[in-house]
PAFIPA-616764 format. One record per residue: y, x, z of N, C-alpha, C, O in turn; residue in three letters. Coordinates in steps of 0.05 Angstrom, whole numbers. Layout:
// residues N
- Y,X,Z,Y,X,Z,Y,X,Z,Y,X,Z,ALA .
...
This chain:
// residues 269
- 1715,2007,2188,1737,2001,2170,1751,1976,2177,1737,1956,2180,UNK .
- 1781,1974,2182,1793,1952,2178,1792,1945,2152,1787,1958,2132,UNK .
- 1798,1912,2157,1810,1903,2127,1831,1875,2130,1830,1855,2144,UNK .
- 1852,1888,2108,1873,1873,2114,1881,1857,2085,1889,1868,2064,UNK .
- 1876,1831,2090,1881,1822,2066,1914,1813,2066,1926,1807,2086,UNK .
- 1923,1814,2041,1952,1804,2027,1952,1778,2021,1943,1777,1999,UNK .
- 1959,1754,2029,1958,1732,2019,1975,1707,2027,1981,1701,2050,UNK .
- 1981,1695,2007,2004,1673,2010,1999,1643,1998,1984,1637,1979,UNK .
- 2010,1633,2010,1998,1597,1991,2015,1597,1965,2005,1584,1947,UNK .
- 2039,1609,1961,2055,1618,1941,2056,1640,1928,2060,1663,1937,UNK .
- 2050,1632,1897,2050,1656,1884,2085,1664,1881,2105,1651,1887,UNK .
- 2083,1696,1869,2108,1690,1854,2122,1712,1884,2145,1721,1880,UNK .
- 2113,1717,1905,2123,1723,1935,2126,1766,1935,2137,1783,1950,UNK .
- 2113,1768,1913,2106,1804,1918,2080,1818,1929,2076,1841,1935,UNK .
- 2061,1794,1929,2036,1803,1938,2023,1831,1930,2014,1848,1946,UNK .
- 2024,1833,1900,2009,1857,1885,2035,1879,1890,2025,1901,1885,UNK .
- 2051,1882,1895,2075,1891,1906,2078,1907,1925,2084,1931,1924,UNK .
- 2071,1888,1949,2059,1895,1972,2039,1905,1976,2040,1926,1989,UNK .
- 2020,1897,1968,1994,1918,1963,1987,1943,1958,1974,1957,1973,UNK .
- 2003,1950,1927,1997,1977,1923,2013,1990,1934,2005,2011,1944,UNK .
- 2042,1984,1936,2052,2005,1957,2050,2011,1982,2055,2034,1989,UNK .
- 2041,1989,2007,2021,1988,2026,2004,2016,2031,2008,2037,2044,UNK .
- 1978,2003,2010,1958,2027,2000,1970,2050,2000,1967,2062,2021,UNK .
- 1987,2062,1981,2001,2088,1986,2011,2091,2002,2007,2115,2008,UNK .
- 2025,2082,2017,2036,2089,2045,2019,2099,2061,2015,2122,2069,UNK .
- 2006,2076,2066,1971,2092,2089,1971,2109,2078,1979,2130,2089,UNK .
- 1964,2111,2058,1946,2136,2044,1962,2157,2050,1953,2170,2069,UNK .
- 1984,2167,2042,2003,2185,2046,2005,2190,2074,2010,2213,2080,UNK .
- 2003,2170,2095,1999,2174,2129,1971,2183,2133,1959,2181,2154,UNK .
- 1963,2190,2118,1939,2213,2118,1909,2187,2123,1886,2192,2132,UNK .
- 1918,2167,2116,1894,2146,2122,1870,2140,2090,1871,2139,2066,UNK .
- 1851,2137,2112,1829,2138,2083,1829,2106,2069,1812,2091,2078,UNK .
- 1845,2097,2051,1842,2074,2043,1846,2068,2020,1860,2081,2005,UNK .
- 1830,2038,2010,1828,2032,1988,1831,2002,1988,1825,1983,2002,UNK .
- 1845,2006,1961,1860,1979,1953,1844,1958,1931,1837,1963,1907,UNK .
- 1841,1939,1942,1816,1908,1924,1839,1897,1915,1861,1895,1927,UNK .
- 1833,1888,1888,1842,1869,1875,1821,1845,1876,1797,1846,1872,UNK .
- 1832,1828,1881,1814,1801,1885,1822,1776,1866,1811,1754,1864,UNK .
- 1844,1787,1853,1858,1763,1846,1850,1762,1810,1860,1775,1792,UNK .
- 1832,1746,1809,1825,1746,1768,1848,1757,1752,1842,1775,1737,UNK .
- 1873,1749,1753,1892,1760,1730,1888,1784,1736,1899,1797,1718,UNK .
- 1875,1803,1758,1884,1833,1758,1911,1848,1752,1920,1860,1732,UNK .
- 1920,1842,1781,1949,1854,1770,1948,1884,1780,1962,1901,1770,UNK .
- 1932,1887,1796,1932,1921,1807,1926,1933,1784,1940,1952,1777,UNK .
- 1913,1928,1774,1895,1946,1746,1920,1942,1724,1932,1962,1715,UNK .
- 1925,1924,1718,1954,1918,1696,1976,1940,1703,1985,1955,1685,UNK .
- 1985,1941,1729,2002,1950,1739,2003,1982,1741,2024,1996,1742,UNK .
- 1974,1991,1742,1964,2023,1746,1964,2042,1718,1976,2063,1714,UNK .
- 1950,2031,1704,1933,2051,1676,1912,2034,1665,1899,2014,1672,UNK .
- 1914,2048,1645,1892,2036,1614,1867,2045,1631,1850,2027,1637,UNK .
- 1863,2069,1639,1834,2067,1652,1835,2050,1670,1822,2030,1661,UNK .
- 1846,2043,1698,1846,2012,1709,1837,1986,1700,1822,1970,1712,UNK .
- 1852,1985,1673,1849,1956,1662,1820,1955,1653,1806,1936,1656,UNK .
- 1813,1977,1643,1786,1985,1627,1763,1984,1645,1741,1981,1634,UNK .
- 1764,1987,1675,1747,1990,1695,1735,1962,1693,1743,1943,1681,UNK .
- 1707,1968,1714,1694,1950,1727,1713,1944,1758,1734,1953,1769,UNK .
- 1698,1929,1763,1709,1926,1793,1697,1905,1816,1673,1901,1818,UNK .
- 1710,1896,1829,1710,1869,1844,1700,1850,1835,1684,1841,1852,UNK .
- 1701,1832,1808,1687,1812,1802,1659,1818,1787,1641,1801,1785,UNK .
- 1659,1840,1777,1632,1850,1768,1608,1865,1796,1586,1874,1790,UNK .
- 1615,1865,1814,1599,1867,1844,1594,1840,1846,1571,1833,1850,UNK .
- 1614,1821,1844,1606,1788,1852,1585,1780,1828,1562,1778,1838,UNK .
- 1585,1775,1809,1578,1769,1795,1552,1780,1776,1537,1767,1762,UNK .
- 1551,1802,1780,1533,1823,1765,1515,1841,1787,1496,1855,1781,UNK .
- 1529,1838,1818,1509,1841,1829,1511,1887,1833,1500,1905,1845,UNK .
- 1533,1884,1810,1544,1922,1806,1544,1939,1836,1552,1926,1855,UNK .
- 1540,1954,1837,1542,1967,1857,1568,1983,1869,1575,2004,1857,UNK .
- 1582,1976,1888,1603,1984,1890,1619,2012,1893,1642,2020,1896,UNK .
- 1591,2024,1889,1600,2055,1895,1605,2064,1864,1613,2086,1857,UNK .
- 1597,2042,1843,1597,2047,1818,1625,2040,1795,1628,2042,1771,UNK .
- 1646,2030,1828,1666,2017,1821,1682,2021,1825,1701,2009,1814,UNK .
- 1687,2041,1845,1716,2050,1860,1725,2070,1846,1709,2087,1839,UNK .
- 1755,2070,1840,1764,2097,1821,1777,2116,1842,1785,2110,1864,UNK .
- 1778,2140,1829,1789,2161,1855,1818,2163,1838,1822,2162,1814,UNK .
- 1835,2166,1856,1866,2174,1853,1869,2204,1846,1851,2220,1849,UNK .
- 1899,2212,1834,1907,2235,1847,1912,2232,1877,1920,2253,1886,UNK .
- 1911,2219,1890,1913,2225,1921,1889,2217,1935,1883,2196,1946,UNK .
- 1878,2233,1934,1847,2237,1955,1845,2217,1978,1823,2209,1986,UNK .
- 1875,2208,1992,1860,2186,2013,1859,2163,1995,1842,2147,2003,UNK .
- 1869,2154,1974,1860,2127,1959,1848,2127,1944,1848,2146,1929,UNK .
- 1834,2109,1942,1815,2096,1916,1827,2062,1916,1843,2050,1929,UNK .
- 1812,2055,1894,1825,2029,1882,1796,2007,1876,1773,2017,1875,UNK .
- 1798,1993,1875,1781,1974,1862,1786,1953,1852,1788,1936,1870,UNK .
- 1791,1942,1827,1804,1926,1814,1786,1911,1804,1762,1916,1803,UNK .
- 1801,1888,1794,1796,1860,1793,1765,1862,1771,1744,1848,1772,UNK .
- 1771,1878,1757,1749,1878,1740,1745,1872,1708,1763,1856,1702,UNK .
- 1734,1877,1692,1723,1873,1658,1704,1835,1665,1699,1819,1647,UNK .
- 1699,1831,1694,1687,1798,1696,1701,1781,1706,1692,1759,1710,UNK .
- 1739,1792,1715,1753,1766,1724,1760,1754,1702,1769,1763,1682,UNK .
- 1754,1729,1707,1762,1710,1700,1771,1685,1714,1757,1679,1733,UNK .
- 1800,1665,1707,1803,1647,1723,1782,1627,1718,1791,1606,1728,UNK .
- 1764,1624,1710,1747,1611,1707,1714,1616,1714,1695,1607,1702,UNK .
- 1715,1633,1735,1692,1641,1750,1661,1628,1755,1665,1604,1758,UNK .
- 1641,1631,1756,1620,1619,1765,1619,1607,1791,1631,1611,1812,UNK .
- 1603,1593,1782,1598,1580,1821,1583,1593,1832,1567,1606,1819,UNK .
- 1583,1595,1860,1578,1619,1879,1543,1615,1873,1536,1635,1861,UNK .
- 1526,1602,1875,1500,1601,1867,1484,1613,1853,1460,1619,1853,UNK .
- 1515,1621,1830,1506,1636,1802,1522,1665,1809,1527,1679,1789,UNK .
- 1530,1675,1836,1537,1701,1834,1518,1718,1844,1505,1709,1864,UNK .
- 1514,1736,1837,1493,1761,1856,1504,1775,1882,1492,1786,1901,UNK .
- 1529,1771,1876,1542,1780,1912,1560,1759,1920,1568,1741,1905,UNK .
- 1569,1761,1947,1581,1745,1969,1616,1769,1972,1615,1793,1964,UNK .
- 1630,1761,1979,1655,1770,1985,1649,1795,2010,1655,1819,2008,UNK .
- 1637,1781,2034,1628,1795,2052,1616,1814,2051,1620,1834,2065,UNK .
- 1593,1809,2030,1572,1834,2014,1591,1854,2007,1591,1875,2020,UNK .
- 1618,1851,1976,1632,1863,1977,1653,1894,2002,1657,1918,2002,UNK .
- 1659,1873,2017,1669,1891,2044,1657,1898,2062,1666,1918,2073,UNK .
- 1638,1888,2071,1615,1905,2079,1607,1940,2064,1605,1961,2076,UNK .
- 1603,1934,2037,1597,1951,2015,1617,1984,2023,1610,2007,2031,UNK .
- 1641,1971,2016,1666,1975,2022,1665,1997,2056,1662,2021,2057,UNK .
- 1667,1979,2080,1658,1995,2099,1641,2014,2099,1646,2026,2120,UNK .
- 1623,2024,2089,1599,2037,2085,1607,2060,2074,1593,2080,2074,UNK .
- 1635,2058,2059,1638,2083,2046,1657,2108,2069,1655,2132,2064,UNK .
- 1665,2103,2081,1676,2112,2109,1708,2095,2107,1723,2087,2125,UNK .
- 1711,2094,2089,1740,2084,2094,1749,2073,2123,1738,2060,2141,UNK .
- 1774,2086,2121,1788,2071,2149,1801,2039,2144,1800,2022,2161,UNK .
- 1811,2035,2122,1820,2020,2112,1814,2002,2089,1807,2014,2069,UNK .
- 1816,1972,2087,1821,1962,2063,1845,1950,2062,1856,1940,2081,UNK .
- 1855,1950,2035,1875,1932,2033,1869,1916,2012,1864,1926,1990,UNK .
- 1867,1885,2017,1859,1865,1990,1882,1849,1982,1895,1838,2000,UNK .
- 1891,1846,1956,1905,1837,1948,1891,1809,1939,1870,1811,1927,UNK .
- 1897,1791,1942,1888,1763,1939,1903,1742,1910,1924,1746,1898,UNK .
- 1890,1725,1906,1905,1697,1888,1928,1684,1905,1932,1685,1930,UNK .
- 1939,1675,1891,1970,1650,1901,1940,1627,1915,1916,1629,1910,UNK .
- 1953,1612,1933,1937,1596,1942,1912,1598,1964,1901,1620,1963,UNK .
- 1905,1587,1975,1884,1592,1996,1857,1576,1996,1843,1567,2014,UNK .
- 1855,1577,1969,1825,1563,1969,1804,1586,1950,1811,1608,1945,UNK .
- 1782,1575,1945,1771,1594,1926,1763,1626,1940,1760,1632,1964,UNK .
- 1762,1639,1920,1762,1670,1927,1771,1680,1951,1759,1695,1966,UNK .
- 1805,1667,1956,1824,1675,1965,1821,1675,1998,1828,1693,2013,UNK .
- 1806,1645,2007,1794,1631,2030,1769,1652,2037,1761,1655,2060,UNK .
- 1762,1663,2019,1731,1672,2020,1737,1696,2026,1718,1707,2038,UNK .
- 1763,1718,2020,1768,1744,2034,1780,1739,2055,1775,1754,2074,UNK .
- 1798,1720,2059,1806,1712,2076,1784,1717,2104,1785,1737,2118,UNK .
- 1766,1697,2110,1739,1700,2128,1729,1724,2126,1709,1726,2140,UNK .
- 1734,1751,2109,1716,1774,2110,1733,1786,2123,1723,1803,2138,UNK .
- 1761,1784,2125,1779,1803,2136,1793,1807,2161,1807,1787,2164,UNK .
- 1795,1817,2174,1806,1816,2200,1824,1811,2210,1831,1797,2230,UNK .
- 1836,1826,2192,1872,1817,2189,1886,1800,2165,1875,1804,2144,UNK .
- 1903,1786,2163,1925,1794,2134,1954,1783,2142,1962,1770,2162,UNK .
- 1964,1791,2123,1989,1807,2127,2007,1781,2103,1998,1772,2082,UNK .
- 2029,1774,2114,2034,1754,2090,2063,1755,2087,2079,1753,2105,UNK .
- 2069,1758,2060,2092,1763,2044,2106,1734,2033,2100,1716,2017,UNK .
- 2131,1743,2055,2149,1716,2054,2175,1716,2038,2194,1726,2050,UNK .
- 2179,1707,2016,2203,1711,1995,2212,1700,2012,2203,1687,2030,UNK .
- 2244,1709,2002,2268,1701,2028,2280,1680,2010,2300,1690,1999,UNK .
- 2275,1654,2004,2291,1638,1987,2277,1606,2007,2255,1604,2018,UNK .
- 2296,1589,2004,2293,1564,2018,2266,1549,2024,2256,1538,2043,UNK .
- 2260,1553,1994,2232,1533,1981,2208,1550,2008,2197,1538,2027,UNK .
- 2206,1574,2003,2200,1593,2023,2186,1580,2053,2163,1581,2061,UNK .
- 2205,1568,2064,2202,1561,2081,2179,1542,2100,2168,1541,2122,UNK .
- 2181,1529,2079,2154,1510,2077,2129,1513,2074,2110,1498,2076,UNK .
- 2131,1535,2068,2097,1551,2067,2082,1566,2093,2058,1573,2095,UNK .
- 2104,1571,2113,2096,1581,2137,2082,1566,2153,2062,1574,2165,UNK .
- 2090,1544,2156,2074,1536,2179,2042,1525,2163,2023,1524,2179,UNK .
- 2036,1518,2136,2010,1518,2125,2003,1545,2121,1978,1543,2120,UNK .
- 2007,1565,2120,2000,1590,2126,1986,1586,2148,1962,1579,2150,UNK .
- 2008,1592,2169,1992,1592,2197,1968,1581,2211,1951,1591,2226,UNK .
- 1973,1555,2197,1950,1533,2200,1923,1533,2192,1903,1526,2205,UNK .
- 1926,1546,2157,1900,1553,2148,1885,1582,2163,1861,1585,2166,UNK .
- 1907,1601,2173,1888,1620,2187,1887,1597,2206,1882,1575,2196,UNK .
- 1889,1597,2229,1883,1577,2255,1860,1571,2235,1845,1589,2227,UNK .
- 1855,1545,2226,1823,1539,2209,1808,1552,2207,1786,1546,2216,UNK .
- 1813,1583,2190,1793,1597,2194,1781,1605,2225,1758,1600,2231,UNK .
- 1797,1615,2240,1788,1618,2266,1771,1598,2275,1751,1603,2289,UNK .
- 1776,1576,2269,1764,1552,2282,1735,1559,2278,1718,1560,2296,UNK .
- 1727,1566,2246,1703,1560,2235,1680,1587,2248,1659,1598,2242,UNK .
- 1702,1589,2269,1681,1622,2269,1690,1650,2274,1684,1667,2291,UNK .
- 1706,1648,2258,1717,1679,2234,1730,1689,2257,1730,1676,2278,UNK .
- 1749,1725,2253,1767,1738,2267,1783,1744,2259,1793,1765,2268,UNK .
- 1793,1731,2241,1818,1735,2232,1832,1738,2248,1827,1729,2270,UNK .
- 1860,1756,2243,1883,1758,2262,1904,1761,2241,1904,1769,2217,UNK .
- 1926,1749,2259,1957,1753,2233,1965,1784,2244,1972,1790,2267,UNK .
- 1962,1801,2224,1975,1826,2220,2007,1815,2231,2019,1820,2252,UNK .
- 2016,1797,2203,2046,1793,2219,2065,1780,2184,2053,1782,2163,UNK .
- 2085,1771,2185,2102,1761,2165,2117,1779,2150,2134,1787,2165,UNK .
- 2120,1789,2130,2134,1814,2117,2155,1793,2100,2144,1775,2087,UNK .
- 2185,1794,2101,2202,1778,2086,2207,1795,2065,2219,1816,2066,UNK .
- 2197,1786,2048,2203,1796,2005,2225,1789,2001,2237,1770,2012,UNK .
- 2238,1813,1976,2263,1795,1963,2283,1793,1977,2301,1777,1970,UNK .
- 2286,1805,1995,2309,1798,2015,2331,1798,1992,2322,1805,1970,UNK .
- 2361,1789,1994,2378,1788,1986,2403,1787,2003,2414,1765,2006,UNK .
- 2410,1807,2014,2431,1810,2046,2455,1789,2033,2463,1769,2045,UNK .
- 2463,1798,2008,2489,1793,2004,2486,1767,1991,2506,1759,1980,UNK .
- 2466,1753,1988,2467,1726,1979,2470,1706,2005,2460,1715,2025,UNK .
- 2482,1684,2006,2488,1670,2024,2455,1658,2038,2447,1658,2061,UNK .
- 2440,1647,2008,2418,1628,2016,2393,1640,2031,2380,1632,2051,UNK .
- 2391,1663,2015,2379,1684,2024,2370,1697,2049,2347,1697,2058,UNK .
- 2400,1711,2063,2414,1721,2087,2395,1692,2103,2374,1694,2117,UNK .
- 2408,1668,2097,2400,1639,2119,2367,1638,2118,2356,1630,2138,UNK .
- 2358,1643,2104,2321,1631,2107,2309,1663,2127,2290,1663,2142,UNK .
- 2322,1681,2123,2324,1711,2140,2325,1701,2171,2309,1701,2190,UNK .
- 2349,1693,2166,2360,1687,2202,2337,1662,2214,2323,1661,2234,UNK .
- 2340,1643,2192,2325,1613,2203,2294,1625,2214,2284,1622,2236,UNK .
- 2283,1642,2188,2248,1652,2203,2253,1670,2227,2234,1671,2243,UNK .
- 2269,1680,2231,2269,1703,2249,2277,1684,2271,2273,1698,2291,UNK .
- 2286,1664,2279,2289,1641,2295,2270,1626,2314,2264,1623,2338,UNK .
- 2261,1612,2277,2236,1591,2290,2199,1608,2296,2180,1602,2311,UNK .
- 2202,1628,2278,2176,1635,2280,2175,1662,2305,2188,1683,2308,UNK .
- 2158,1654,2315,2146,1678,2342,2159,1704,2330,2161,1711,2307,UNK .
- 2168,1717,2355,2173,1756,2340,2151,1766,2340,2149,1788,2329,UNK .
- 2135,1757,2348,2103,1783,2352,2093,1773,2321,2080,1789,2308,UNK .
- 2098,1749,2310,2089,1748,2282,2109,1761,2262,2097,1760,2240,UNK .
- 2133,1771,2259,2147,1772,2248,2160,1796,2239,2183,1799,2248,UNK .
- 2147,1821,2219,2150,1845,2228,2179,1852,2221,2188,1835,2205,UNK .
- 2195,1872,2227,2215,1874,2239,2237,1889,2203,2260,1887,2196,UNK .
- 2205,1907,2188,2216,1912,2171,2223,1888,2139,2209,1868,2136,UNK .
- 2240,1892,2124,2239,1871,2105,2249,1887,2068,2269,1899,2059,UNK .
- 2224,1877,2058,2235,1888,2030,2250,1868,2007,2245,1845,1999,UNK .
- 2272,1889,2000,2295,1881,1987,2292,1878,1952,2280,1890,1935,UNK .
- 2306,1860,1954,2300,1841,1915,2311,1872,1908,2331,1882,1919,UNK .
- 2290,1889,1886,2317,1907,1876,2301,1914,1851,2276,1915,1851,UNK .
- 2320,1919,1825,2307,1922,1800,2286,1956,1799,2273,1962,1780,UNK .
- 2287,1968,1817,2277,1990,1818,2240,1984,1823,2222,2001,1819,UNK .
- 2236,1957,1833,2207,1948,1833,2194,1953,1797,2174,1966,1791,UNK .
- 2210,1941,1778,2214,1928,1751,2203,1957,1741,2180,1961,1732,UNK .
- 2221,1975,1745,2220,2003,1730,2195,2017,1743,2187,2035,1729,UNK .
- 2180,2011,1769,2149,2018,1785,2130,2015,1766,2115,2032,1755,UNK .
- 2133,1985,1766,2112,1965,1747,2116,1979,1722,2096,1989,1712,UNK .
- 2139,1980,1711,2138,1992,1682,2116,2011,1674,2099,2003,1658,UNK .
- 2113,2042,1688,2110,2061,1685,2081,2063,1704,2066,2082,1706,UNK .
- 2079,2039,1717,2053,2045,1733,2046,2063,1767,2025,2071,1777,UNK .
- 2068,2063,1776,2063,2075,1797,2070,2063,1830,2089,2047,1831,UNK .
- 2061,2068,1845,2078,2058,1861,2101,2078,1869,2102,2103,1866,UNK .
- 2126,2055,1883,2146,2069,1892,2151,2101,1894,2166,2115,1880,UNK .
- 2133,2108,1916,2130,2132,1927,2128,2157,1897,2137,2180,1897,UNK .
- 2117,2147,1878,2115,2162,1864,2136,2168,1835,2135,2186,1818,UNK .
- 2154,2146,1839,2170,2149,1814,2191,2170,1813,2199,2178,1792,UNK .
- 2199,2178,1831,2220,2192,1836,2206,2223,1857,2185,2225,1870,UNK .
- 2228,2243,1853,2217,2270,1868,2227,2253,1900,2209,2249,1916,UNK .
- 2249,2245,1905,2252,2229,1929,2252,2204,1928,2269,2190,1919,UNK .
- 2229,2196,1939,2230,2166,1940,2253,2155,1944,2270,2165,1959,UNK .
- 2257,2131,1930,2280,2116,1926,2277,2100,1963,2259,2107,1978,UNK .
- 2294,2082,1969,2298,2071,1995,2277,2052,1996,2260,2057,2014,UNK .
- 2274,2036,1985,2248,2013,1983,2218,2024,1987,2200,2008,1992,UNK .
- 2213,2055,1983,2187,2058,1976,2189,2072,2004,2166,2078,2012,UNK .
- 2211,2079,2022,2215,2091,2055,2210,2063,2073,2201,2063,2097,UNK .
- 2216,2039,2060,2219,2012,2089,2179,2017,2084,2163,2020,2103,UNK .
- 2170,2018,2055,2142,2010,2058,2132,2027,2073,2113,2020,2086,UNK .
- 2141,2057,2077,2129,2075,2099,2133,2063,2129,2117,2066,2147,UNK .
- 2157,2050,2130,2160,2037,2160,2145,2009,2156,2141,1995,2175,UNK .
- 2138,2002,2136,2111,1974,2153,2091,1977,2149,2074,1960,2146,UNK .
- 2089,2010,2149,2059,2026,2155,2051,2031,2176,2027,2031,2184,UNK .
- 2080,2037,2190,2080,2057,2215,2083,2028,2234,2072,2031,2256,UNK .
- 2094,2005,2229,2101,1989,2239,2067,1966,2238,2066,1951,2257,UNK .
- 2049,1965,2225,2024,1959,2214,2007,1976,2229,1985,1964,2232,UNK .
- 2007,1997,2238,1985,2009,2248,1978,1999,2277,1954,1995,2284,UNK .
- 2004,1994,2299,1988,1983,2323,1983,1960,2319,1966,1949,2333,UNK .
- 1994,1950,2303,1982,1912,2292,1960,1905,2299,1950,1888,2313,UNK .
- 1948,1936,2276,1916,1933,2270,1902,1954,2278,1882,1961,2266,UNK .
- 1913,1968,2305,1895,1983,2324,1893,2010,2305,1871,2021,2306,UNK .
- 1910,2020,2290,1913,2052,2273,1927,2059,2285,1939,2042,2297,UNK .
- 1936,2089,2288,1944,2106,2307,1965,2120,2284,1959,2122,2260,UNK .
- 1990,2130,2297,2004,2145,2266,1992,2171,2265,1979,2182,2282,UNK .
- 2002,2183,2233,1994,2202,2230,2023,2213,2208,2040,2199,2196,UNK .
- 2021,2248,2210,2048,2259,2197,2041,2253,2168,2020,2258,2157,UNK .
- 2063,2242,2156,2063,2231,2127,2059,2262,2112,2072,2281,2120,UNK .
- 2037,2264,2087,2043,2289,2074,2063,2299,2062,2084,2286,2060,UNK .
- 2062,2322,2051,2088,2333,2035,2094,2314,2009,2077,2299,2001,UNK .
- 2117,2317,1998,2126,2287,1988,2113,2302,1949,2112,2326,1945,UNK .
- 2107,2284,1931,2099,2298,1907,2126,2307,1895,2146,2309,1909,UNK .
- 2125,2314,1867,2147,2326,1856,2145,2312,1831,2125,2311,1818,UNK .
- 2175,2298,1824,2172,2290,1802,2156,2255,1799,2139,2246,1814,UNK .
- 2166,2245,1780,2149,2216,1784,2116,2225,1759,2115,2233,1736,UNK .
- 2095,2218,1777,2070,2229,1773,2055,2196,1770,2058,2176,1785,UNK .
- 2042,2198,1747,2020,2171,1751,2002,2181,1773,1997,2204,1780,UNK .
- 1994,2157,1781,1976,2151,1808,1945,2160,1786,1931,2179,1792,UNK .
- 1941,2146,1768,1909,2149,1760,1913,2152,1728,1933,2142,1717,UNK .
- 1892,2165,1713,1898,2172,1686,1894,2152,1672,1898,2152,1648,UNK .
C-alpha cells in the first residue's frame, strides 16, 4: 500500500477538499483506497453522513488501542472505504505515553488490509499528529491556495519534509496542487505565474483547482464532486486529472475510470 498524506502549514488551503475527492477519483480509476482523517475537528466525517460523524475511527485506534478492521466504513463504491477522525478526536489529545497505538501502528494496520492506497487528510500545521503521519507516509501531496499570503508557506513546507528525510524517514513530495485558483482575479492569476516560476516543475503538478461555489453545495449534501450531479460538473473532471497525473508520481499505473453513477447519490448512509 502507498500512502499519501494531504498536508499544509496553512489551514484554510482545501485540504479535506482535496482529500475526499482525491479518494474518489482513485477509487473510480478502479484503485483500492481509503481515505484517514487525521485531523481532530473531523472534517471527512462532518462532510460525509450522520453515520460518519457517529463512527469510531482514527483517534480511537490511537488511543483505545481499537482495532482497525473495526473502523473502516465501506462505501457505496466498493474501491473506498473511509476512516474518520473518530467519537476520541479531540483537539486536546493525550500524550503519546498514554496512547495504545502509534500513527505507524495505524498505517501499517491499514496496509494489511490489501489496499493499494491511502489517502490521509492531516491538521493545518506540521507539528503534532500531523509531523507524525507525515514520517508514516511516503508521499504527500500539498495544497497551495492561490492568494499572496500563500506564498510564504512553500519554502517551510519544503523544508520541514527535507527534515523529515533527514531524521530517517521516505518521505517524497508527491508534488504542489494550487487551490482556489481565481484566473480572472488579478492577485490570484500573479501567485499562479510567480509559483510556477520560482518553484521546480517536477514539484509542481500541472493540474489546478478552481475557487468555485459548486465545492459549498458538495459539502452541503455530503458528497464528493463526482457524485452530485449525473455529469460531473468540471472541477470534479481536473480531480480525475490529478489522479491520472498522481499515479506516476507515486509509482500507480492508470486504469479505465468506471461507468459514471446516475443522479447525485450519497457516498455512505
Amino acid at each position: 500500500m502507498i500512502s499519501l498524506a494531504v498536508a499544509s502549514q496553512k489551514g484554510g488551503v482545501g485540504k479535506t477538499t482535496v482529500a475526499v475527492n482525491l479518494a474518489y477519483a482513485f477509487a473510480k480509476r478502479g484503485w483500492s483506497t481509503v481515505l484517514v482523517d487525521t485531523d481532530p475537528q473531523g472534517s471527512v466525517g462532518l462532510s460525509l453522513s450522520e453515520r460518519a460523524r457517529r463512527s469510531r475511527g482514527f483517534f480511537d485506534c490511537m488511543e483505545e488501542g481499537i482495532s482497525v478492521d473495526e473502523c473502516v466504513l465501506a462505501t457505496r463504491l466498493p474501491e473506498l472505504q473511509i476512516l474518520v477522525a473518530g467519537r476520541s478526536a479531540d483537539p486536546f489529545v493525550r500524550k503519546a505515553s498514554e496512547l495504545q497505538g502509534t500513527v505507524p501502528d495505524v498505517v501499517a494496520s491499514l496496509g494489511q488490509r490489501g489496499h493499494d492506497l491511502a489517502i490521509i487528510d492531516t491538521a493545518a500545521g506540521l507539528t503534532g499528529y500531523t509531523a507524525d503521519v507525515l514520517r508514516a507516509s511516503d508521499f504527500v501531496l500539498v495544497p497551495q491556495q492561490a492568494e499572496p499570503l500563500g506564498l510564504r508557506s512553500v519554502p517551510q513546507m519544503l523544508k520541514a519534509v527535507q527534515a523529515i528525510r533527514n531524521e530517517g524517514h521516505h518521505l517524497e513530495m508527491a508534488g504542489i496542487l494550487l487551490t482556489m485558483v481565481q484566473s480572472d482575479v488579478e492577485d490570484s492569476a500573479n501567485v499562479v505565474r510567480e509559483l510556477r516560476q520560482i518553484v521546480p516543475p517536477q514539484l509542481m503538478l500541472h493540474a489546478a483547482i478552481p475557487r468555485d461555489s459548486i465545492f459549498l453545495r458538495a459539502s452541503a449534501v455530503g458528497v464528493p464532486l463526482g457524485l452530485l450531479f449525473q455529469n460531473p460538473p468540471a472541477p470534479a473532471i481536473i480531480f480525475d486529472q490529478v489522479a491520472a497525473e498522481l499515479e506516476s508520481r507515486i509509482e500507480l499505473h492508470s486504469e479505465s475510470p468506471l461507468p459514471a453513477q446516475d443522479d447525485h447519490t450519497r457516498l455512505m448512509d
